[in-house]
N, CA, C and O atoms as CSV, one atom per row, in Angstrom:
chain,resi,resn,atom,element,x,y,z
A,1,UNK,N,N,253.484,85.718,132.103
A,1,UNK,CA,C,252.808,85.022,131.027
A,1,UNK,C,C,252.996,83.525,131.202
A,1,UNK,O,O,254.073,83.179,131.689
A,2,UNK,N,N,252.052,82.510,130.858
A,2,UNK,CA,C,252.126,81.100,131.043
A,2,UNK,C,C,252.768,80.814,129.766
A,2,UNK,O,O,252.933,81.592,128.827
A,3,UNK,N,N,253.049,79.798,129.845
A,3,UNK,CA,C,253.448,79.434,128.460
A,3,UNK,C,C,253.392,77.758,128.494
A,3,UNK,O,O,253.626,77.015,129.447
A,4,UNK,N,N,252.930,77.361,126.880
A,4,UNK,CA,C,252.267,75.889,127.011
A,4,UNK,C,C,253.181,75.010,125.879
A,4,UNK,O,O,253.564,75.542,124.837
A,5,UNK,N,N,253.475,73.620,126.213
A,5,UNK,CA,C,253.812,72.824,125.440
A,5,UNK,C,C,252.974,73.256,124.205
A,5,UNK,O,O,251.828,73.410,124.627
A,6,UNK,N,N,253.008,73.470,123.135
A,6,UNK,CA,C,252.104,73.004,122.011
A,6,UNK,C,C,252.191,71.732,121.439
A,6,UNK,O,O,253.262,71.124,121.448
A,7,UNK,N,N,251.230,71.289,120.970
A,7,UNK,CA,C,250.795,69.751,120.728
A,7,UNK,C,C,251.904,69.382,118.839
A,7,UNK,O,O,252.513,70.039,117.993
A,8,UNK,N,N,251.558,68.037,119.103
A,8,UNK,CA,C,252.183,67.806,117.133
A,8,UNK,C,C,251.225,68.711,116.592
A,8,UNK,O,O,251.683,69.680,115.988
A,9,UNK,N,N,249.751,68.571,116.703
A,9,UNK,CA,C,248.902,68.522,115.837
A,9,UNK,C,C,248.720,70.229,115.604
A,9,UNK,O,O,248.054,70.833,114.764
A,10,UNK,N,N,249.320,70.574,116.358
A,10,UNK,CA,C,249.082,72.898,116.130
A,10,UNK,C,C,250.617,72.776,115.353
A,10,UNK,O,O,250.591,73.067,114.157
A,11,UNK,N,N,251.632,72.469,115.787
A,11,UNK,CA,C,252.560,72.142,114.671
A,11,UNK,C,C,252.806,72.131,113.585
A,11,UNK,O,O,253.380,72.896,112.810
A,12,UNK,N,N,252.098,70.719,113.497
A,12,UNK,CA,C,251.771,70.157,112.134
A,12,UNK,C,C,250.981,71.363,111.537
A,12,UNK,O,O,251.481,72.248,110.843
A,13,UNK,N,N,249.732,71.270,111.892
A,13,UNK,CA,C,248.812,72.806,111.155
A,13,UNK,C,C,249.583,73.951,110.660
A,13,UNK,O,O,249.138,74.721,109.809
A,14,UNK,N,N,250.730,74.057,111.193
A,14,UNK,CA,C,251.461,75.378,111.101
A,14,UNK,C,C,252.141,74.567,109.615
A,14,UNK,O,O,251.590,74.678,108.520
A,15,UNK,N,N,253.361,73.798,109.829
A,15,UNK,CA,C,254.317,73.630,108.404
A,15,UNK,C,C,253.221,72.536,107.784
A,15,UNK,O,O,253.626,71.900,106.811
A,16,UNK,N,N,252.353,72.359,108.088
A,16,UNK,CA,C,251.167,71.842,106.650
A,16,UNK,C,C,250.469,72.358,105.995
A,16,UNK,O,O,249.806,71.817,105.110
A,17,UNK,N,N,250.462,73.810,106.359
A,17,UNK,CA,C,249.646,74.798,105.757
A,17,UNK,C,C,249.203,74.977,104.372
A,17,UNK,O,O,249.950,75.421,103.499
A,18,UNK,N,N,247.680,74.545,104.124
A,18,UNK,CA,C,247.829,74.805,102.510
A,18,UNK,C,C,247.322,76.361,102.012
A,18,UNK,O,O,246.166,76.705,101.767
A,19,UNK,N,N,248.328,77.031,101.956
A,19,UNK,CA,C,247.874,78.297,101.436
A,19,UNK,C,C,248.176,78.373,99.576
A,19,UNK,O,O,248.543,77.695,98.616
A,20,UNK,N,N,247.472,80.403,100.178
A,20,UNK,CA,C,247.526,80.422,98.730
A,20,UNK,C,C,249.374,80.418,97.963
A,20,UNK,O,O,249.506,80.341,96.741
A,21,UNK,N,N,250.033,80.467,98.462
A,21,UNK,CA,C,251.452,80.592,98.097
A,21,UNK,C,C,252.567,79.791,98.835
A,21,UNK,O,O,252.559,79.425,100.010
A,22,UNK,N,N,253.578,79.589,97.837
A,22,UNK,CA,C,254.350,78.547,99.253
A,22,UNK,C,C,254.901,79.249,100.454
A,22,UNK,O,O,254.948,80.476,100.367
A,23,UNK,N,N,255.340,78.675,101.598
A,23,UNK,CA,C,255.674,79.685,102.369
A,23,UNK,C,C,257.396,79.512,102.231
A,23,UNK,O,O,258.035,78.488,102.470
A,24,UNK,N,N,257.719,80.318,101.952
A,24,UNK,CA,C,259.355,80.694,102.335
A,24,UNK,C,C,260.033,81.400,103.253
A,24,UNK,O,O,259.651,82.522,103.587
A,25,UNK,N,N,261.086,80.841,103.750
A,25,UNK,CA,C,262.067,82.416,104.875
A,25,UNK,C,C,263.289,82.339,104.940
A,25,UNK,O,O,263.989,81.382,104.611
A,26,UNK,N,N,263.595,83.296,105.350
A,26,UNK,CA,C,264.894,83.189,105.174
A,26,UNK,C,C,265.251,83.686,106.681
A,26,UNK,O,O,264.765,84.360,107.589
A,27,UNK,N,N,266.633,82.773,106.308
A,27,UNK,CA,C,267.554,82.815,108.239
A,27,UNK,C,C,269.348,82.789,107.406
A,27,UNK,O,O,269.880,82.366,106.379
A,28,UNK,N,N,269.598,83.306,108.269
A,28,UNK,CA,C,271.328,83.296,108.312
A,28,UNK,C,C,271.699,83.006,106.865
A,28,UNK,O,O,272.356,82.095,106.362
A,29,UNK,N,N,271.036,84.129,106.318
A,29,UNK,CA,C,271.339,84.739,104.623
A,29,UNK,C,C,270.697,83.751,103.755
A,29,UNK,O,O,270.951,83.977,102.572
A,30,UNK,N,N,269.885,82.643,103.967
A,30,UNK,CA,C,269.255,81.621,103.241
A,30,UNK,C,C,268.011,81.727,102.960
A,30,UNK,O,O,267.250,82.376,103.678
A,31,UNK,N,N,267.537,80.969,101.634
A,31,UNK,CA,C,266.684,81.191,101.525
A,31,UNK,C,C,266.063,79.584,101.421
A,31,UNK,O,O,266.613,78.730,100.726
A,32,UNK,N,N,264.772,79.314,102.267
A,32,UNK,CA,C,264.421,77.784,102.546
A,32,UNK,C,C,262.771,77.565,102.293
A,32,UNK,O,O,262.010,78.474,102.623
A,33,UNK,N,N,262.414,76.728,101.889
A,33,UNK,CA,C,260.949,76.554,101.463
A,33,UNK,C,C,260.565,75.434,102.463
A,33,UNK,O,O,260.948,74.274,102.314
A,34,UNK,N,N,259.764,75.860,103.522
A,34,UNK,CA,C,259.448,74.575,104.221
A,34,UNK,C,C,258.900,73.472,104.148
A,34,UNK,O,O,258.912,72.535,104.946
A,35,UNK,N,N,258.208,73.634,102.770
A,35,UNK,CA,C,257.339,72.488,102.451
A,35,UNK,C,C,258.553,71.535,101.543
A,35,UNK,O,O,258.119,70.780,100.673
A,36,UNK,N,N,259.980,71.604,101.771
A,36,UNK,CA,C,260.753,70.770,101.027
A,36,UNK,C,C,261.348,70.066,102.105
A,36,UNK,O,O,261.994,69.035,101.920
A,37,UNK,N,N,261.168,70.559,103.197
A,37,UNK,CA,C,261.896,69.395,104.376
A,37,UNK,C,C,260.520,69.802,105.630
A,37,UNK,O,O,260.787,70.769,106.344
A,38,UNK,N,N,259.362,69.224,105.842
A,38,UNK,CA,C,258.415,69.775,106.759
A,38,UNK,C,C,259.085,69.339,108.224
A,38,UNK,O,O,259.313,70.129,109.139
A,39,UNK,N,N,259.318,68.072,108.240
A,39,UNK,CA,C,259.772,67.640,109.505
A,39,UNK,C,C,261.013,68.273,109.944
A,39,UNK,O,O,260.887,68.700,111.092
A,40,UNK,N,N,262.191,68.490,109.429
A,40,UNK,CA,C,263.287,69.448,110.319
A,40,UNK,C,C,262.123,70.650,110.712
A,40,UNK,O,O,261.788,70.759,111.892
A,41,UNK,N,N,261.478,71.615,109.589
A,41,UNK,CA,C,260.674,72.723,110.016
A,41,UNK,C,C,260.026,72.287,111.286
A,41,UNK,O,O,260.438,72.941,112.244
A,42,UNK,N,N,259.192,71.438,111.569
A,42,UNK,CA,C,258.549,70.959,112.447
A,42,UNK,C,C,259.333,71.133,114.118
A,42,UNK,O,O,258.983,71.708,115.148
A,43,UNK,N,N,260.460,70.366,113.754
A,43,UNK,CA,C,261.140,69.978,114.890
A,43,UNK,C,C,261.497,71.273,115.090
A,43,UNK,O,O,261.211,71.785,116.172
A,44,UNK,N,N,262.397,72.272,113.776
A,44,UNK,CA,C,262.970,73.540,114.475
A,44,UNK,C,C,261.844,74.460,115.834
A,44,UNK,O,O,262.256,75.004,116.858
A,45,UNK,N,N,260.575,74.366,115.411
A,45,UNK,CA,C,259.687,75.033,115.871
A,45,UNK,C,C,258.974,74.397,117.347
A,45,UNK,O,O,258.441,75.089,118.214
A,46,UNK,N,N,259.154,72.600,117.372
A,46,UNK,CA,C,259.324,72.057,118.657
A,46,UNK,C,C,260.132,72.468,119.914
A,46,UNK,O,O,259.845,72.700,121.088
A,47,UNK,N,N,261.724,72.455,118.868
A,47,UNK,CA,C,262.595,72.901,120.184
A,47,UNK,C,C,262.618,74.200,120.212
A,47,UNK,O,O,263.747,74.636,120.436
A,48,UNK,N,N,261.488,75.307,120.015
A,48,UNK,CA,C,262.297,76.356,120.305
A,48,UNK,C,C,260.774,76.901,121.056
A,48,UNK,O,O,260.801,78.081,121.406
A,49,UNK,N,N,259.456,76.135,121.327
A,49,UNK,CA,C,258.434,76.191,122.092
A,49,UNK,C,C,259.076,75.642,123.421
A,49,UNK,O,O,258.983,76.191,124.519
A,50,UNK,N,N,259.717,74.515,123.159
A,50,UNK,CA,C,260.592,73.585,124.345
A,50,UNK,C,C,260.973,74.391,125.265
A,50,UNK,O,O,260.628,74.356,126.446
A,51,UNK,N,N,261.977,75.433,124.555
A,51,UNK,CA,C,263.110,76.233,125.225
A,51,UNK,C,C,262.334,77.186,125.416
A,51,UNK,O,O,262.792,77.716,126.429
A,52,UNK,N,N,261.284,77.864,125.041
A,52,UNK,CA,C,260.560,78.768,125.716
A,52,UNK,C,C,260.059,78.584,126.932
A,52,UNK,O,O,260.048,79.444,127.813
A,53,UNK,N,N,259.390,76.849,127.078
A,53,UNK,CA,C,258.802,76.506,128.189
A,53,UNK,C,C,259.822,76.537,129.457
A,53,UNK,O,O,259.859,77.140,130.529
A,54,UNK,N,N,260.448,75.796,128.936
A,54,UNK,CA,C,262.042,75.974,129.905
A,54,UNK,C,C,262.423,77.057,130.472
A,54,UNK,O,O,262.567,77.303,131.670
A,55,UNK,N,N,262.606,77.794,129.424
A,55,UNK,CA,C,262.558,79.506,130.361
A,55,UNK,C,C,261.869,80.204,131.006
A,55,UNK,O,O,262.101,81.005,131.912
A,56,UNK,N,N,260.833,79.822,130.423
A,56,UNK,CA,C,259.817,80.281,131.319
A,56,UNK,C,C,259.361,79.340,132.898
A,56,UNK,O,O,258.648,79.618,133.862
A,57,UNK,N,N,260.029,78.385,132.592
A,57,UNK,CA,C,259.641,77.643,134.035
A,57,UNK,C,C,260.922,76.768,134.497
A,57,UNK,O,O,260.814,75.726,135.144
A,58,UNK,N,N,262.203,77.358,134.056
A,58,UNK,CA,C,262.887,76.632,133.980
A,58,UNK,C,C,262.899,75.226,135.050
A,58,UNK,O,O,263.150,74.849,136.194
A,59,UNK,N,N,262.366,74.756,133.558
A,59,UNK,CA,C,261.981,73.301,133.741
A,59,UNK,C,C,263.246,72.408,133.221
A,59,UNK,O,O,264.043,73.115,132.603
A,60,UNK,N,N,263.538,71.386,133.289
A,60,UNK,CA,C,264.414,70.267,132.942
A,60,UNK,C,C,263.687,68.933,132.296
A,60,UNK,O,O,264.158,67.797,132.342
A,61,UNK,N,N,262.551,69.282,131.740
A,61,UNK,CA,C,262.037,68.453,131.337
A,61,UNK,C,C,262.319,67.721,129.594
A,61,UNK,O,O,262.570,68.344,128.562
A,62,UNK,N,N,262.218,66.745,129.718
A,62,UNK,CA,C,262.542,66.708,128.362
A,62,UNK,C,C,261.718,66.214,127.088
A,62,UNK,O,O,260.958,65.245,127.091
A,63,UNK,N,N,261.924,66.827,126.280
A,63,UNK,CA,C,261.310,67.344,124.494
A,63,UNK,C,C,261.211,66.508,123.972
A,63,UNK,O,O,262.190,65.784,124.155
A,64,UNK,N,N,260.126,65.873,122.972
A,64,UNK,CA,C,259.786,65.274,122.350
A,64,UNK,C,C,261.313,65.229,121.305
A,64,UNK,O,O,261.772,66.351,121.093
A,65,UNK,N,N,261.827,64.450,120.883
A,65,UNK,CA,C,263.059,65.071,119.589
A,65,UNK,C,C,262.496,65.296,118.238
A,65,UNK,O,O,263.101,65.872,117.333
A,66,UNK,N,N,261.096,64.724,118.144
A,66,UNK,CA,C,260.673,64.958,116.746
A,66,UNK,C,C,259.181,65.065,116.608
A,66,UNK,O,O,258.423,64.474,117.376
A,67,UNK,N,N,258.741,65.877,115.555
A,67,UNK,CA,C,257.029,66.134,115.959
A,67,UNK,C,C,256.864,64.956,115.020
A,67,UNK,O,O,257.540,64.550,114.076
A,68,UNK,N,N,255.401,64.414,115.765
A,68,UNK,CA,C,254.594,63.119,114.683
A,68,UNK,C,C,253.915,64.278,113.722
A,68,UNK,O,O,253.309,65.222,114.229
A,69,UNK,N,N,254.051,64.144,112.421
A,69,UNK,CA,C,253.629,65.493,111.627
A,69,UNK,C,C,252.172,64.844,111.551
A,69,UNK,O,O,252.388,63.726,112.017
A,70,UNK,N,N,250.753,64.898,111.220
A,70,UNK,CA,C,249.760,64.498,110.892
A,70,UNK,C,C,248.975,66.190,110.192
A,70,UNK,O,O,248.861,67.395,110.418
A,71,UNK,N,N,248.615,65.073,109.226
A,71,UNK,CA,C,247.912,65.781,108.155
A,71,UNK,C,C,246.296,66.252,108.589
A,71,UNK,O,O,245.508,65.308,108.640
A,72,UNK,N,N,245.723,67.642,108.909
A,72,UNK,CA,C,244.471,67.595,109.808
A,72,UNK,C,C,243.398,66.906,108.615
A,72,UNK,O,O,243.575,66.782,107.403
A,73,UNK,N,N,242.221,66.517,109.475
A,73,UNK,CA,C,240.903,65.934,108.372
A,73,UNK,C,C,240.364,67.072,107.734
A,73,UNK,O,O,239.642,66.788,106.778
A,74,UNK,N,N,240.516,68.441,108.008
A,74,UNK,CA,C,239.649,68.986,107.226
A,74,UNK,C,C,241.161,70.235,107.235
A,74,UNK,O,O,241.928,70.430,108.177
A,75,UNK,N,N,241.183,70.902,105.850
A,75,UNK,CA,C,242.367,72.009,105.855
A,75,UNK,C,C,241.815,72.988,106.550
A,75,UNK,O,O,240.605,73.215,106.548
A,76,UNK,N,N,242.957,73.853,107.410
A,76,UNK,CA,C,242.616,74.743,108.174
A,76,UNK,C,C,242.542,75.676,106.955
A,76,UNK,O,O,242.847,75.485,105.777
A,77,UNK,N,N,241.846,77.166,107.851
A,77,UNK,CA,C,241.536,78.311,106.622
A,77,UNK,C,C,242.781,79.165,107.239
A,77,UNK,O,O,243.505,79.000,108.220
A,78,UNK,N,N,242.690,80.241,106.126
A,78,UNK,CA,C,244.055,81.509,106.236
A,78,UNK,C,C,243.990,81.963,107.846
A,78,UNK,O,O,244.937,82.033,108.630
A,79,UNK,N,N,242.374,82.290,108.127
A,79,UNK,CA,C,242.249,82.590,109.355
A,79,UNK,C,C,242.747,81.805,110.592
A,79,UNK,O,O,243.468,82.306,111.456
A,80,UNK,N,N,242.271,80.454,110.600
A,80,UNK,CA,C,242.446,79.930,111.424
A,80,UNK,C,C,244.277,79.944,111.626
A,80,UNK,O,O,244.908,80.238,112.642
A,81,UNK,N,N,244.650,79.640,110.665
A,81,UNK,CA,C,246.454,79.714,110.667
A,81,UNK,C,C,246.975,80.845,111.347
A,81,UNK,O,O,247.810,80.742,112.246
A,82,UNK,N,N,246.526,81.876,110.963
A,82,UNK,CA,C,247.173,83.443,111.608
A,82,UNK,C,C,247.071,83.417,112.777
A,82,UNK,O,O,248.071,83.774,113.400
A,83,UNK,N,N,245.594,82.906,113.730
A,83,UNK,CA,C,245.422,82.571,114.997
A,83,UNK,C,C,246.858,81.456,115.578
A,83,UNK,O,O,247.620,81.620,116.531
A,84,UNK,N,N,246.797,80.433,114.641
A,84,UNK,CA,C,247.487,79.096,115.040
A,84,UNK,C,C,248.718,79.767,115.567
A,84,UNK,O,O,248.926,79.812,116.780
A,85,UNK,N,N,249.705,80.393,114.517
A,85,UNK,CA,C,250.576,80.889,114.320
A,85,UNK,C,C,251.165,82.380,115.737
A,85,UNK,O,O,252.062,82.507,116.571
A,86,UNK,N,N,250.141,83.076,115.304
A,86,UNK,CA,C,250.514,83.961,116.624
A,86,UNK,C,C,249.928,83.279,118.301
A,86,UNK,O,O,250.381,83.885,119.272
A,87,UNK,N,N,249.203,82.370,118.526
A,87,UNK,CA,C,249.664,81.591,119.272
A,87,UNK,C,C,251.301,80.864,119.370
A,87,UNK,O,O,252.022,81.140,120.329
A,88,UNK,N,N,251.634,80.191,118.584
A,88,UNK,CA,C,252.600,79.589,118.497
A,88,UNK,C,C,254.010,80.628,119.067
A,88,UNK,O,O,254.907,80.219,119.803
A,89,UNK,N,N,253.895,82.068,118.486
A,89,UNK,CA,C,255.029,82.976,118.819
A,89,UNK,C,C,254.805,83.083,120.652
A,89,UNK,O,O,255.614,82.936,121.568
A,90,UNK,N,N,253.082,83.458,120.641
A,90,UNK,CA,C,253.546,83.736,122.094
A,90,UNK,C,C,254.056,82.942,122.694
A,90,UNK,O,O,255.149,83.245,123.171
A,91,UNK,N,N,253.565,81.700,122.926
A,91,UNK,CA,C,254.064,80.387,123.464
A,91,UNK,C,C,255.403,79.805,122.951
A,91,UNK,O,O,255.663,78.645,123.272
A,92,UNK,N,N,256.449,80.634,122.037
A,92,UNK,CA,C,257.806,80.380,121.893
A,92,UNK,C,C,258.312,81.813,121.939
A,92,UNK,O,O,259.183,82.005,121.091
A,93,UNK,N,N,258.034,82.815,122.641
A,93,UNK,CA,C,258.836,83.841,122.297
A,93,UNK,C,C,259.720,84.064,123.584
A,93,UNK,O,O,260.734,84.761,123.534
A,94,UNK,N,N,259.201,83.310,124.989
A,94,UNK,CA,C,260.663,83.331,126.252
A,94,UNK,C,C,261.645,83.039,126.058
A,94,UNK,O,O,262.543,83.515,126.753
A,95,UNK,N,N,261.951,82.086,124.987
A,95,UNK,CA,C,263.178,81.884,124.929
A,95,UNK,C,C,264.005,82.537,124.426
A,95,UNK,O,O,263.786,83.153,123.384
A,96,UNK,N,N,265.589,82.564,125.285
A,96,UNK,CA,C,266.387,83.918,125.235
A,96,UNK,C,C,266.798,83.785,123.821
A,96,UNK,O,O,267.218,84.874,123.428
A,97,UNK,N,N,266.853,82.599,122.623
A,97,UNK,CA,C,267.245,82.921,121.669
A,97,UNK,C,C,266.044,83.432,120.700
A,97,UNK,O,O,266.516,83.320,119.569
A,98,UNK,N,N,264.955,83.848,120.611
A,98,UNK,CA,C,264.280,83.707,120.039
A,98,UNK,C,C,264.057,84.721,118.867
A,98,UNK,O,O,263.473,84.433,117.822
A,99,UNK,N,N,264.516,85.765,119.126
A,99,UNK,CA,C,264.718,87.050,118.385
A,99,UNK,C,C,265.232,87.009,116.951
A,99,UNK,O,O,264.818,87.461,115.884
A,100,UNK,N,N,266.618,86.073,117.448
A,100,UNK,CA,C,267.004,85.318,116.000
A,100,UNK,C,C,266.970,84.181,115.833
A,100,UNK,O,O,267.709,83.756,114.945
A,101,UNK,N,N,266.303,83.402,116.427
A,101,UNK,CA,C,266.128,81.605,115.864
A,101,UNK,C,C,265.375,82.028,114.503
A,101,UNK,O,O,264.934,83.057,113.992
A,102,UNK,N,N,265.486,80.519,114.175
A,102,UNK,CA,C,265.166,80.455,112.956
A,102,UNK,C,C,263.330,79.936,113.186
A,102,UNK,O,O,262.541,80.037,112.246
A,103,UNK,N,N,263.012,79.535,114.219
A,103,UNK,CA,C,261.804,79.814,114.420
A,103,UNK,C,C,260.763,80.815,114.263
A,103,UNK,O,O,259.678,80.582,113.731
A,104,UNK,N,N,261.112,81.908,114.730
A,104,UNK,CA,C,260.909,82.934,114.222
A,104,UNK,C,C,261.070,83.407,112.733
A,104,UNK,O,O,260.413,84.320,112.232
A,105,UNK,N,N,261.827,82.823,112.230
A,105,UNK,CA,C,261.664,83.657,110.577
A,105,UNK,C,C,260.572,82.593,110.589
A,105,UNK,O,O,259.408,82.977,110.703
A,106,UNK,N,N,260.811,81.420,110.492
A,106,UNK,CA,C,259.571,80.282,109.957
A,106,UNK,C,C,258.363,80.914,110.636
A,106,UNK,O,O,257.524,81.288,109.816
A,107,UNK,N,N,258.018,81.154,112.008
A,107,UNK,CA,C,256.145,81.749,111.993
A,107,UNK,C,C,256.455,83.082,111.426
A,107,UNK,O,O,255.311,83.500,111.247
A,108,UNK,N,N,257.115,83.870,111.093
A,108,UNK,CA,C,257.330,85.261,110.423
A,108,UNK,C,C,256.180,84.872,109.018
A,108,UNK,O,O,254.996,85.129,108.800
A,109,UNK,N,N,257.063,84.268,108.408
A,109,UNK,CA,C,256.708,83.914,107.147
A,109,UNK,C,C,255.423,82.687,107.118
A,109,UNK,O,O,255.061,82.379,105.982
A,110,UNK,N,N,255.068,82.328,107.704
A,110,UNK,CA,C,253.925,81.357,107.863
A,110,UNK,C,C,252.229,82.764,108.287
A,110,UNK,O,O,251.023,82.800,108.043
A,111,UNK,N,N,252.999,83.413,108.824
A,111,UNK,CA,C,252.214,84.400,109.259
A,111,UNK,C,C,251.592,85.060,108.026
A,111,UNK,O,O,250.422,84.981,107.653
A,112,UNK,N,N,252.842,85.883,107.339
A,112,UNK,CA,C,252.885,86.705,106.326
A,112,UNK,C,C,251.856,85.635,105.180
A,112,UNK,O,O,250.659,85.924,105.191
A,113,UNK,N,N,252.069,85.044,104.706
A,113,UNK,CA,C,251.916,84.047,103.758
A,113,UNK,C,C,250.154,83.738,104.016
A,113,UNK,O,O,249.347,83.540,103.108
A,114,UNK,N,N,249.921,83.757,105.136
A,114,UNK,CA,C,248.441,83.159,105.676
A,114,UNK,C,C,247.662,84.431,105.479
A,114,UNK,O,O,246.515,84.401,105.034
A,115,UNK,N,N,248.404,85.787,105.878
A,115,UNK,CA,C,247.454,87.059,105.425
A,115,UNK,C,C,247.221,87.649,104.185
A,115,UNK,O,O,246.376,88.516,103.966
A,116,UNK,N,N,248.011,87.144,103.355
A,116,UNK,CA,C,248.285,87.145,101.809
A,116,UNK,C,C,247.176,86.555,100.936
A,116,UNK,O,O,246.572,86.994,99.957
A,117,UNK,N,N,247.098,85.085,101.819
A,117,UNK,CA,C,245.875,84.082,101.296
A,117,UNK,C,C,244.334,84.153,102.071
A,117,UNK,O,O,243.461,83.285,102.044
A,118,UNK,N,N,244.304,85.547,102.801
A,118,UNK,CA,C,242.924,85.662,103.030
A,118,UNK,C,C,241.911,85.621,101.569
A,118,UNK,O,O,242.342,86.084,100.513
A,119,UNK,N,N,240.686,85.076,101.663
A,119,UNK,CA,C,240.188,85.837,100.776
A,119,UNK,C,C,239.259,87.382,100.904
A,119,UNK,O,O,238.432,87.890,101.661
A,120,UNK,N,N,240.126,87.774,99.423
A,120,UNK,CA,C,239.661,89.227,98.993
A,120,UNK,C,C,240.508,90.500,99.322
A,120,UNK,O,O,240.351,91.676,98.992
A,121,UNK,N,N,241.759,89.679,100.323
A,121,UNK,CA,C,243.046,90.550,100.333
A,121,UNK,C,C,243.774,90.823,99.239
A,121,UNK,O,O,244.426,91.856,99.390
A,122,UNK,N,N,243.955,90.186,97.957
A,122,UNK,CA,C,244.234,90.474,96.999
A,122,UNK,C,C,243.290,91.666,96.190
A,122,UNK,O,O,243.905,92.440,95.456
A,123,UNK,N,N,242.164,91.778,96.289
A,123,UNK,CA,C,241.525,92.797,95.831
A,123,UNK,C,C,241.507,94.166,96.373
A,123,UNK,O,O,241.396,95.248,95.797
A,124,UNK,N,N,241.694,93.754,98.069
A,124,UNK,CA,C,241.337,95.169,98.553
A,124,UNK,C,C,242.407,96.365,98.352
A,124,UNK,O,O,243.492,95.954,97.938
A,125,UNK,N,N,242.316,97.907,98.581
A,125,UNK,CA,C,242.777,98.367,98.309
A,125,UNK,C,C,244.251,98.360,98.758
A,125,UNK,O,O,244.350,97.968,99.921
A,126,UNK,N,N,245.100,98.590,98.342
A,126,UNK,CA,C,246.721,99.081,98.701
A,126,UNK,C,C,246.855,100.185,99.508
A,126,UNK,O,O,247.041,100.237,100.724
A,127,UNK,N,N,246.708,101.293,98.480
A,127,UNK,CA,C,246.211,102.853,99.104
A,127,UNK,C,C,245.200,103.218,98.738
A,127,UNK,O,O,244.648,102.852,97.701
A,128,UNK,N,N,244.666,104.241,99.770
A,128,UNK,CA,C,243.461,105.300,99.153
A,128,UNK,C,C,243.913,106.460,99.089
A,128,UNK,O,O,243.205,107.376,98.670
């Protein structure tokens, strides 16, 4: 599998997300709202695409230390996020910590949160 730097701006899209609910997750028994610190969120999810790339090519190259967060011109939709997002896992999931980084709870829950705020997922059925 290749695996790609991702840019600020797919980043940013990810912890700028305006959905229908806030997004929350939890890591190492906590519970954290990303939209109260976006930039650590940001960065957690930088270095751990970083360290994917690295592993995957072990490269020695070195990481931006902080994403430029930018706000997109037009809000992405639920859809487009779920795409953003499971991009984002594949392209951070080589790295050997990744299973339990805290990256992973953050697109966990960025994920979850974006399929929640489709519209008309709230209506459709539960069970039949």
């Amino acid at each position: 599998m290749d695996v790609i730097q991702l840019s600020d701006e797919h980043i940013s899209a990810l912890v700028l997300a305006n959905l229908a609910f806030p997004i929350i997750y939890f890591h190492n028994r906590k519970m954290h709202d990303i939209h109260l610190y976006p930039q650590r969120v940001a960065n957690v999810l930088l270095n751990e695409n970083q360290s994917s790339y690295n592993a995957r090519y072990r490269g020695l190259q070195k990481s931006p230390t902080a994403v430029h967060l930018t706000f997109p011109k037009e809000p992405y939709s639920p859809l487009d996020i779920i795409k953003l997002t499971r991009s984002y896992i594949y392209q951070s999931c080589e790295s050997p910590s990744w299973d339990n980084s805290e990256a992973k709870a953050i697109a966990e829950s960025i994920l979850n949160v974006a399929i929640l705020s489709l519209p008309g997922y709230a209506d459709a059925p539960w069970v039949i």
